[in-house]
N, C-alpha and C positions, 0 to 999 in steps of 0.2 A: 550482392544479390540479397534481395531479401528474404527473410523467411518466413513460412506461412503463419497461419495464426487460425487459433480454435475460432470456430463458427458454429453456429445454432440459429434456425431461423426461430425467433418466438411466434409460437402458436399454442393454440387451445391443445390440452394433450389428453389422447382419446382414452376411453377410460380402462382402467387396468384391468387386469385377467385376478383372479381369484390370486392365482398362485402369487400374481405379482404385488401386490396390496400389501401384505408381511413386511416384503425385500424394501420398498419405496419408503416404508417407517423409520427406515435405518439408513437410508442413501444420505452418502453424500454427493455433493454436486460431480455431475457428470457434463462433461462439454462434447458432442456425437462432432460427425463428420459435415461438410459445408452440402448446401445441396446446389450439387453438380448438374448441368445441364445432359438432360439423357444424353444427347449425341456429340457431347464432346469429353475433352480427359480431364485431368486432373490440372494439367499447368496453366490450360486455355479458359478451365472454371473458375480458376484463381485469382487470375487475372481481370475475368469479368467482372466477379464481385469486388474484388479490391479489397480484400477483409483485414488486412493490417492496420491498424490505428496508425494515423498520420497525426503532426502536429496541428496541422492547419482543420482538421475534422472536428465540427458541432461537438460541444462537449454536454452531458446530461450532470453532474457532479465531480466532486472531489472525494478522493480516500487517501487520506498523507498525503505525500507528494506529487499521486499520481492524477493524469486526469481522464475524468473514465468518460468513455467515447457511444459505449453499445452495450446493452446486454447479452450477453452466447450464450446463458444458459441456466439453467436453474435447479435446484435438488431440495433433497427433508432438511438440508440445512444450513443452506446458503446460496447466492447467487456469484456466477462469475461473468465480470467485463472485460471485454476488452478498453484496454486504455494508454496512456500513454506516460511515460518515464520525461520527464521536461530534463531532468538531472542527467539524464543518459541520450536520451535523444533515441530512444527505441521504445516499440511498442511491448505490452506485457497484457498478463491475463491475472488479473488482480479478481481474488477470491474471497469474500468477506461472509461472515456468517448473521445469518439471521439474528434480528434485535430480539425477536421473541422466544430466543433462545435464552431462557437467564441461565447466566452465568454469573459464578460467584467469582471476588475479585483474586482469590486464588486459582481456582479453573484459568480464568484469563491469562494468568501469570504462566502456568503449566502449559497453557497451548501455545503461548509464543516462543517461552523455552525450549517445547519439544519444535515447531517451526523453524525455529534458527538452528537448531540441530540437525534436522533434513536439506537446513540451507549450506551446513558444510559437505554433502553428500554430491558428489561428481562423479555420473557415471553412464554410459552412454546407454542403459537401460533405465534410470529413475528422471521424472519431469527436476528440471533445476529449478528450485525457488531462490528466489531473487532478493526478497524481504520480506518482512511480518513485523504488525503492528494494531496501534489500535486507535479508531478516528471515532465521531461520530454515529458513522453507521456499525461500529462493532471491532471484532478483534477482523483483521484480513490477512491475508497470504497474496504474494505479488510471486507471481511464476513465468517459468519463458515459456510462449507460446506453441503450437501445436497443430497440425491438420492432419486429420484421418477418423477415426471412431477407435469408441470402447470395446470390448471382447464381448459385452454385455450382449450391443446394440450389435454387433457383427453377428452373432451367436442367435439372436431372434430375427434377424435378416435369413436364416439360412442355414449360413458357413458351418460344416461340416468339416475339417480338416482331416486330413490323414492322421493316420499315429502318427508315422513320421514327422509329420505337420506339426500337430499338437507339441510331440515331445521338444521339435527342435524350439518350441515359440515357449514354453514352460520351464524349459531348460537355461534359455536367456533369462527368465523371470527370476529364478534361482540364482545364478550368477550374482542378479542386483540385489536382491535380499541379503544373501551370504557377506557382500559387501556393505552391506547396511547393516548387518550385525556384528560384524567386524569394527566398524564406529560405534558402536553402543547404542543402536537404534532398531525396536524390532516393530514390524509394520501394524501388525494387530489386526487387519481390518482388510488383507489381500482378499479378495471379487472379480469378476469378469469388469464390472465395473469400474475398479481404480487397474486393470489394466489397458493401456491406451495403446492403439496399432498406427504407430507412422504408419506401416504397410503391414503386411500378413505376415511378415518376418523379422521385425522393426517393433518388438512392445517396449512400453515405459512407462517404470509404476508411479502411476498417481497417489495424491494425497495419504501422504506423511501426516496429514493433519491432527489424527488421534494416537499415533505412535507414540510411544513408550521407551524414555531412555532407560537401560539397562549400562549396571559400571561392570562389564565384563560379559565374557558369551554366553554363560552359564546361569548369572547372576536373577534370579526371579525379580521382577516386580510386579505390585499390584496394583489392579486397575481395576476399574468399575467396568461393569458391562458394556461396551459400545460397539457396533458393529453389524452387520449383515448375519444374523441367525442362523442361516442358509451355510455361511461359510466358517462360527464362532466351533473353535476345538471346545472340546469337552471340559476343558481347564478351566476356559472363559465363561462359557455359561453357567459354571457352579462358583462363580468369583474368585475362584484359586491364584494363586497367586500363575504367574506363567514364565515363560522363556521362550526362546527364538523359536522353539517347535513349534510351537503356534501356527508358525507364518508357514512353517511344513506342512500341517495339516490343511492348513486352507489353499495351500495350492495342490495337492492332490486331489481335493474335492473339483477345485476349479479342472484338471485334467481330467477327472473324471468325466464332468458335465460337457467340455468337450468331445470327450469321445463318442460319449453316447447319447446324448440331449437331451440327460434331462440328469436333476439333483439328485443324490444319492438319499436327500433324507430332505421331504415334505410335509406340509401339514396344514389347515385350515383356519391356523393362530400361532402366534408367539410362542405361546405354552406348548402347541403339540409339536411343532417342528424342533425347540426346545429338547422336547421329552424324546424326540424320536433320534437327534443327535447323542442323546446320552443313555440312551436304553435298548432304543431299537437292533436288528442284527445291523450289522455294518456289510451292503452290497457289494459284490464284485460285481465289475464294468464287464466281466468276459460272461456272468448271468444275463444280466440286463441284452449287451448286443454279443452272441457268439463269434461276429469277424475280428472280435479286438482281440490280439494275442496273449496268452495266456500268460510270460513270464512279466509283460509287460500289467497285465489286471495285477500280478500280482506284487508286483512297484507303488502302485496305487492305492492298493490296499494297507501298504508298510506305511505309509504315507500318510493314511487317513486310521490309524489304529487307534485306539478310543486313549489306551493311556502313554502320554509321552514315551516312555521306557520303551517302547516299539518302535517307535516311530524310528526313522532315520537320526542320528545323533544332531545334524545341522541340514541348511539347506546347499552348503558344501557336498555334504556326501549326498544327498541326491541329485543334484547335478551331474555329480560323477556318475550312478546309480543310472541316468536318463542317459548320458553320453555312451554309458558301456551296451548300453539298450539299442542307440541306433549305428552302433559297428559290431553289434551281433547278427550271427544268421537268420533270427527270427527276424530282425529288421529288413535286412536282404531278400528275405521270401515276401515281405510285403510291399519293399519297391517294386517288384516282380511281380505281384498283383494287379501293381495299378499300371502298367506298362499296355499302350495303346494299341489298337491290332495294328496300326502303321507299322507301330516301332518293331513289333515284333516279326513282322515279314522283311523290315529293315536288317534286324539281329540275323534273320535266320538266312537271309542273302549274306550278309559278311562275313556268318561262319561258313559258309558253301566255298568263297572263294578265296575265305584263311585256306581253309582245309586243299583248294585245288591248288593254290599257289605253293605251299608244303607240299604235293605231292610231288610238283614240275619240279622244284629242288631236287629237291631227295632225289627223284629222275635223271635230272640234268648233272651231280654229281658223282652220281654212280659211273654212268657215261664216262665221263670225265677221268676216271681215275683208271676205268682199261686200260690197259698197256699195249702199245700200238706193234701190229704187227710186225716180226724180224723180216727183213729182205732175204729175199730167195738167196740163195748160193751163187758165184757166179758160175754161168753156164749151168745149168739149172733148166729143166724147161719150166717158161711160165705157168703158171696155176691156171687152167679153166675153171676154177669153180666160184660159182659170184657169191659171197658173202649176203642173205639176206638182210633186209634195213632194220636195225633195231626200235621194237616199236618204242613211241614217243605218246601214246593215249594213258593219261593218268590216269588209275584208279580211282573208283565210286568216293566220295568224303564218309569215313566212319565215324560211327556217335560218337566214339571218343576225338575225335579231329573238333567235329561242331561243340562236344562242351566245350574244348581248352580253349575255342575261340571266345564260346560266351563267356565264360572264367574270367577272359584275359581283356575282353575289351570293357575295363570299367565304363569305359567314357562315354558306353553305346548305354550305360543302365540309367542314364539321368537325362530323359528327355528335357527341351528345354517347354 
């Protein structure tokens, strides 16, 4: 079976929003979702375009070994093709950066370095890179391919997730980070953008590209400023030296903007959103939108606290932090929110007939357990008198009957 592969149709891209102008300064290449015929799905879309690079497909250039077939896509600092691996015989999404990008021949060194470093990285949340090198058109990145869209591009479509939503799809994010610093790799540079949604439940982080090996979990290194403004910790923008927390901060900002749609900290230049990451109060999500739960704002807030020393110790313990969030009761009163009126006339029949069916038991052993009347004496005269029938009409279902049903039937609380 084959597997899909990043698409981008190229076109003229319309022109950005104020707010968006900043964030595009600092982007790097982003590859969106294929575009899908309105009235069909996802496998019959796929199939129409054909977007996997074949052997036998028109070729526009070479990058190393590869040979590149298409453009999908383009960003502030590089382009990505699809293309084709003649050595492997599979296709790949080879990512190369702009020429006009100077770099010095130690830079060069240091991004392939950190590149093969993300290429020992296996993990069913981070994209796998495949190789890195440098041709021609520049230093590149060869990765295995991909269909669906960025968090970015889902996120300005719309998409609104649940908490429960959010935390479960942020919580995998964590997972791969936590394993990525565990190799001595910390991201730098986590955005709605380098996260990628096989599906709504399905993310994986992109572009390792500017990441930062560290010799230990703990261990600082320093870096020069690069990155998305929007999502740089407070470390990073005064060029401090940093550590794994970083990649914490910038995914609580990322949950934040999820929840509530929009940045926690804006501004109309570099400098101001700059100044407002490092000065500004620091928002709760449960201000901004009152429906987000409150122990949960305040997850977010630990998350996004201006000096390390707050924050969460790793991205290990918020993980944990998020997991212990959606098997708490505030969690549970918010599946119970979003519960459809179907479901719920559903719920409230099932508990009606837990509750009758308990009652007919309980009825029917009671019964059961009378002890049957002695026979007369012999010679005895018979008994005239007739026994009335014991009634058999169950009792009304009591609220407490209908909770222990809601209680008890997990399986009724997760529509599909």
């Amino acid at each position: 079976m084959r597997r899909p592969f990043f698409w981008r149709k190229v076109a003229p891209a319309p022109a950005p929003e104020a707010s968006q102008i900043f964030d595009s300064t600092f982007e790097t290449t982003v590859v969106v979702d294929p575009p899908y015929p309105s009235g069909g799905g996802h496998a019959s879309a796929a199939s129409d375009i054909d977007a996997e690079p074949r052997e036998s497909t028109a070729t526009i250039g070479h990058v190393g070994r590869y040979t590149l077939q298409s453009v999908l896509g383009e960003g502030g600092l590089g382009t990505v093709y699809g293309a084709w691996d003649p050595l492997l015989s599979r296709g790949v999404a080879v990512k190369t950066l702009h020429r006009g990008a100077s770099l010095s021949q130690d830079s060069t060194m240091r991004i392939l370095h950190e590149a093969r470093a993300a290429a020992r990285l296996n993990h069913p949340h981070i994209v796998t890179v495949f190789d890195a090198g440098t041709s021609e058109r520049g230093v590149y990145i060869a990765m295995e391919p991909l269909q669906g869209q960025d968090l970015r591009q889902a996120l300005r479509e719309g998409w609104r997730p649940s908490p429960t939503e959010a935390v479960g799809l942020v919580r995998k994010v964590a997972d791969a980070l936590e394993y990525a610093h565990q190799k001595g790799v910390i991201h730098c540079d986590i955005k709605p953008a380098n996260i990628f949604l096989v599906s709504r439940k399905h993310p994986k982080v992109l572009d390792f590209g500017i990441a930062r090996l560290s010799h230990g979990s703990r261990v600082a290194v320093d870096m020069p400023v690069t990155g998305s403004p929007f999502y740089l910790a407070p470390e990073q923008l005064r060029g401090e030296q940093i550590d794994r927390r970083c990649d914490v901060y910038a995914l609580g900002v990322v949950l934040f903007e999820m929840l509530t749609g929009q940045r926690p900290f804006v501004g109309d230049s570099v400098e101001a959103i700059s100044q407002a990451v490092l000065n500004a109060p620091t928002p709760a999500a449960r201000m901004v939108d009152g429906k987000i739960p409150p122990n949960l704002s305040a997850l977010i807030a630990k998350a996004m606290a201006r000096s390390p020393a707050d924050r969460p110790e790793s991205a290990r313990q918020f993980s944990q932090a998020l997991r212990g969030w959606l098997q708490s009761s505030e969690a549970e009163s918010v599946r119970g929110r979003r519960l459809s009126p179907r479901t719920w006339v559903f719920l409230g029949a099932a508990s009606l007939l837990a509750a009758g069916g308990t009652a007919w038991v309980q009825n029917h052993w009671s019964h059961a357990e009378e002890p049957a009347p002695e026979p007369p004496a012999l010679g005895a005269p018979a008994s005239q008198t007739v026994q009335p029938l014991a009634s058999v009409v169950a009792p009304p279902p009591t609220p407490a009957s209908a909770d222990w049903a809601l209680n008890n039937s997990s399986w009724l609380r997760h529509p599909a």
